[in-house]
FITOR-109661 format. One line per field, with one value per residue (C-alpha): residue in three letters; y, x, z; residue number from 1. Coordinates in steps of 0.001 Angstrom, whole numbers, plus 500000, padded with zeros to 6 digits. Example, Ala and Ser with C-alpha at 12.3 -4.5 7.8 and 13.67 -1.06 7.14 Angstrom:
rest	c(ALA | SER)
Y	c(495500 | 498940)
X	c(512300 | 513670)
Z	c(507800 | 507140)
nr	c(1 | 2)
This chain:
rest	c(UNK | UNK | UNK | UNK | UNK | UNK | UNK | UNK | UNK | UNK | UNK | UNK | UNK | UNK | UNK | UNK | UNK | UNK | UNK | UNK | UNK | UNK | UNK | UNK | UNK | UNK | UNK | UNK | UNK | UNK | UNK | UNK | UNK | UNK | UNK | UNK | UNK | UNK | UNK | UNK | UNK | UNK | UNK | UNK | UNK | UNK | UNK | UNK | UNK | UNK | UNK | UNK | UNK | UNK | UNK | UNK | UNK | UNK | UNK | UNK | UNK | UNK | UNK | UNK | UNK | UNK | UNK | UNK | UNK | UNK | UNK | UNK | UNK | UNK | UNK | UNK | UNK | UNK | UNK | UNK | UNK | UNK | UNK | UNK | UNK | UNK | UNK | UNK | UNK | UNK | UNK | UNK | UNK | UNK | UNK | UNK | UNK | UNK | UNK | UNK | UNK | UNK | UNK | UNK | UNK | UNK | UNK | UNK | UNK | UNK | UNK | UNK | UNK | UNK | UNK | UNK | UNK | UNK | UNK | UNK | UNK | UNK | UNK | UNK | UNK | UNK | UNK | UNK | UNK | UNK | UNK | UNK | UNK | UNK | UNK | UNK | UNK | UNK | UNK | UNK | UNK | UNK | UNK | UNK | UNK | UNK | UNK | UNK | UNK | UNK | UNK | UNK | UNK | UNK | UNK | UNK | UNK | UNK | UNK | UNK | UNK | UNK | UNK | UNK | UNK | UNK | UNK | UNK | UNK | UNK | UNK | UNK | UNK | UNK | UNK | UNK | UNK | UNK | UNK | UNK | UNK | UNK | UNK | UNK | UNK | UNK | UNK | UNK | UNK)
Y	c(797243 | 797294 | 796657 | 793029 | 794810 | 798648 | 798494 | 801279 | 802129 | 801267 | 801738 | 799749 | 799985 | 796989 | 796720 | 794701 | 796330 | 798656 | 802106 | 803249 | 800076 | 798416 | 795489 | 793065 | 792828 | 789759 | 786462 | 783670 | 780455 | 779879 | 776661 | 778400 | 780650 | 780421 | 779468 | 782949 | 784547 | 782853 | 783748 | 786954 | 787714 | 785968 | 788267 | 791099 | 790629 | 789750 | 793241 | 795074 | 793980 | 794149 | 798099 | 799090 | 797320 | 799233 | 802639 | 802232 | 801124 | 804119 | 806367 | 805359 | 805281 | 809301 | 810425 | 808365 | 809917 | 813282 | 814186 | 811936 | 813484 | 810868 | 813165 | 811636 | 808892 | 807302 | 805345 | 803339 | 801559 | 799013 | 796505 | 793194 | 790388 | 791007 | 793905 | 796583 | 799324 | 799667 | 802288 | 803113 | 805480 | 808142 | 810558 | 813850 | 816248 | 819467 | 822645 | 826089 | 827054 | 829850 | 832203 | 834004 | 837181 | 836235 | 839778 | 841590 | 841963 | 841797 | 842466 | 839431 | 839018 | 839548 | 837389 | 834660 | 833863 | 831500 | 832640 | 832559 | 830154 | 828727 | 826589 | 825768 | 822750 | 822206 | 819625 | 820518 | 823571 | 824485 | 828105 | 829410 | 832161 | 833462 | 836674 | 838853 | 842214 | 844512 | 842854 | 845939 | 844585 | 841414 | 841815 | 840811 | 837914 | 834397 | 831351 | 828057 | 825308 | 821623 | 818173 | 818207 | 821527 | 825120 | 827378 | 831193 | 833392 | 836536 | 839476 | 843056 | 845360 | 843087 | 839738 | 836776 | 835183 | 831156 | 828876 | 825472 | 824467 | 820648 | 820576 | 818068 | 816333 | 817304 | 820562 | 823783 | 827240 | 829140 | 832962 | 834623 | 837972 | 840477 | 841778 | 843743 | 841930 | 838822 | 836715 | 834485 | 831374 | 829386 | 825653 | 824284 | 820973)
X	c(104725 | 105651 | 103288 | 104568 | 103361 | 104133 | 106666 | 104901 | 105368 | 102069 | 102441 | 101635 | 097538 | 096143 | 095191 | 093418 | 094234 | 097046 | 095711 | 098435 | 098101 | 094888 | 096916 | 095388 | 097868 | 096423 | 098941 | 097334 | 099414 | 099106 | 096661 | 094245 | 093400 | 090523 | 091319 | 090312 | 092647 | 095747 | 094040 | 093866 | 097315 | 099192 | 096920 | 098017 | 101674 | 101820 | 099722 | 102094 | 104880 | 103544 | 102442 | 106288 | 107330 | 104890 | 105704 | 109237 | 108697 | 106475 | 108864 | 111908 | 110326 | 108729 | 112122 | 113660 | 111222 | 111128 | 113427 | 112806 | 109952 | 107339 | 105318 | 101707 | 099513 | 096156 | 093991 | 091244 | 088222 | 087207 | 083704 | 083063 | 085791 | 089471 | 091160 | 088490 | 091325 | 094677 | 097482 | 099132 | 102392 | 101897 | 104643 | 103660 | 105050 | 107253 | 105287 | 106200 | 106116 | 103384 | 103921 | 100726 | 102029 | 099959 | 101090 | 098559 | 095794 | 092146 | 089394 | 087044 | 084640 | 081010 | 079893 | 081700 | 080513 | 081664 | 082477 | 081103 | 084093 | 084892 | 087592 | 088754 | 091331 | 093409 | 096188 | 099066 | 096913 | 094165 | 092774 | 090169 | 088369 | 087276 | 085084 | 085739 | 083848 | 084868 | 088366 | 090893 | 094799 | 096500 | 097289 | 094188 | 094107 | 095760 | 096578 | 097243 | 098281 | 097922 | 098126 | 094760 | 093487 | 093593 | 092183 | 091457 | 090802 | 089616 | 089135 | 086709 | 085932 | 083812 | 083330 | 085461 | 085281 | 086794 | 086627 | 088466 | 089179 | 090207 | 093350 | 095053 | 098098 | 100533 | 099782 | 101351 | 100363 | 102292 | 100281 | 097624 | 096509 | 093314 | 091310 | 088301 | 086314 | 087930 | 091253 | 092479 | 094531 | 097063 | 097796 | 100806 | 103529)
Z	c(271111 | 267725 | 264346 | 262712 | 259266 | 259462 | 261996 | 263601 | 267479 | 268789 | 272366 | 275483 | 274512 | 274055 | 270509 | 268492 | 265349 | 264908 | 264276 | 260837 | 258880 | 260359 | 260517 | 263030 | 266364 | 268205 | 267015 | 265712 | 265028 | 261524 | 262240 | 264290 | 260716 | 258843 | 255196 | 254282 | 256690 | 255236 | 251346 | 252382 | 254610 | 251085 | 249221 | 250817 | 250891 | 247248 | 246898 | 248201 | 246765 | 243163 | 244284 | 245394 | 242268 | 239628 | 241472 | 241716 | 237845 | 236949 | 238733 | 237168 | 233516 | 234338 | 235435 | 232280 | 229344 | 230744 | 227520 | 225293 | 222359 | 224143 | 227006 | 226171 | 226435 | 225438 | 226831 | 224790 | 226415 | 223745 | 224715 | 224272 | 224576 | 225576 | 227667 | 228920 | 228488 | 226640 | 227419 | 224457 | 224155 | 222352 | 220591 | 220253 | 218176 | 218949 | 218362 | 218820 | 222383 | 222697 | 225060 | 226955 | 229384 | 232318 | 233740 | 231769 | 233856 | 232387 | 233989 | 233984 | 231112 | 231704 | 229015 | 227076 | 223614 | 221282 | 217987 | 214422 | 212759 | 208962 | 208351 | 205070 | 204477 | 201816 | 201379 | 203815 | 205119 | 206824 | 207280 | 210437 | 210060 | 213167 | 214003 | 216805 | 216500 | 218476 | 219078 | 217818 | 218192 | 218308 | 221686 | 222624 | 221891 | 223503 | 221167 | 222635 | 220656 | 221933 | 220202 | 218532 | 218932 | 219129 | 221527 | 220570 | 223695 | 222165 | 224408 | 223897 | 226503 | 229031 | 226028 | 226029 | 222417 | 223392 | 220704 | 220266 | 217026 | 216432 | 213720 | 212676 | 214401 | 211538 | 211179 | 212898 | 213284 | 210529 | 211479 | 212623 | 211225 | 212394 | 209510 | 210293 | 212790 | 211715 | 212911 | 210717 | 211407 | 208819 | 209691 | 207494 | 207824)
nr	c(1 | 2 | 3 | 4 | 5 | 6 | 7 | 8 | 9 | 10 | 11 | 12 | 13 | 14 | 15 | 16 | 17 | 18 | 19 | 20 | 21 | 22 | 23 | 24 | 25 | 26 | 27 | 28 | 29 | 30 | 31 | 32 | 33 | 34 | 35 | 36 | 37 | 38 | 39 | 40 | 41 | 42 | 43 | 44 | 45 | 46 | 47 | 48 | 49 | 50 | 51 | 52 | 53 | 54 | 55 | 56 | 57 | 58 | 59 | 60 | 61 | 62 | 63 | 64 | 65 | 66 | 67 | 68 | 69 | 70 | 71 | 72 | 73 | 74 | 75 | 76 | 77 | 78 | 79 | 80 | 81 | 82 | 83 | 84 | 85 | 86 | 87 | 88 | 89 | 90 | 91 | 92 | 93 | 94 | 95 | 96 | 97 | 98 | 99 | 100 | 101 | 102 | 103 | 104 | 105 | 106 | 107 | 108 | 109 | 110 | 111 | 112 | 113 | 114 | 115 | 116 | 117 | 118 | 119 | 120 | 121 | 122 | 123 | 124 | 125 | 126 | 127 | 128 | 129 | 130 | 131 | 132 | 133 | 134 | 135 | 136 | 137 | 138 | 139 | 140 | 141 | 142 | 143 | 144 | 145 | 146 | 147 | 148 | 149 | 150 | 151 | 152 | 153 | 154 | 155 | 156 | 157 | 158 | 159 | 160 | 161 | 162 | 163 | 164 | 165 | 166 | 167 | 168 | 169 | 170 | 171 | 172 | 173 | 174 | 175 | 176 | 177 | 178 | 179 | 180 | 181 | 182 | 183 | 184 | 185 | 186 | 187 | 188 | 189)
């Protein structure tokens, strides 16, 4: 026997349901249905179609943008009256790919700590001070740059120093230097 819905091979069992789709197997002439059994086989067949129509659309559109400057999205929930959640297309901007060797093998810190940090911002800039005692080369430490933020992974001995620092969207990591115990960041358009 085969499944009217999934087209499945069900077997000579006698079903009441088939066991893929839970489809039920037993035929009812359409007059013999409850008013909620038609509702819901309409329902259903109007759910599926819209579902192979949104992931064939979704699929097509991912496979479309996948070089176009627009990766990202955002999503905002907004109360009260209207829509309970927006999608909104987002651009985001090109930054410099930042490479992390992920051959280098560190033991794993014992303690993380977040660090002491002062930012400064000036028009077109912005400058983080962050202190790392103890932290002796540039080497040691990872810089990741995303969209809105900046995350400084800071390694000494058995310490992890991790500290996210929000930045603006149009501003780009122009250099990072270590002085003393302290690493400091430069943010520029």
């Amino acid at each position: 026997m085969i499944c009217r819905n999934c087209r499945s091979d069900i077997g000579t069992k006698e079903w009441k349901y088939c066991p893929f789709c839970g489809e039920s197997i037993l035929k009812k002439p359409m007059y013999q249905m409850g008013m909620q059994d038609v509702a819901d086989k309409m329902l259903y067949g109007l759910q599926k179609r819209l579902m192979r129509k949104l992931l064939a659309t979704l699929a097509g559109g991912f496979a479309h943008e996948q070089n176009s400057p627009a990766r990202g999205f955002s999503v905002k929930v907004i109360s009260g009256r209207g829509p309970a959640a927006q999608g909104v297309k987002q651009a985001t901007r090109t930054r410099k790919e930042t490479s992390i060797d992920m051959t280098k093998k560190r033991p794993a810190p014992k303690e993380t700590l977040e660090p002491e940090t002062s930012i400064t911002e000036l028009p077109g800039k912005l400058r983080a001070d962050v202190c790392v005692p103890g932290v002796e080369h540039l080497d040691d430490i990872d810089v990741l740059e995303f969209e809105n933020s900046c995350e400084v992974r800071a390694y000494s001995g058995d310490k992890l120093y991790f500290k996210i620092i929000q930045i603006p969207k149009d501003l780009n990591l122009s250099g990072k230097s270590l002085s003393g115990k302290t690493l400091v960041l430069e943010f520029m358009r």
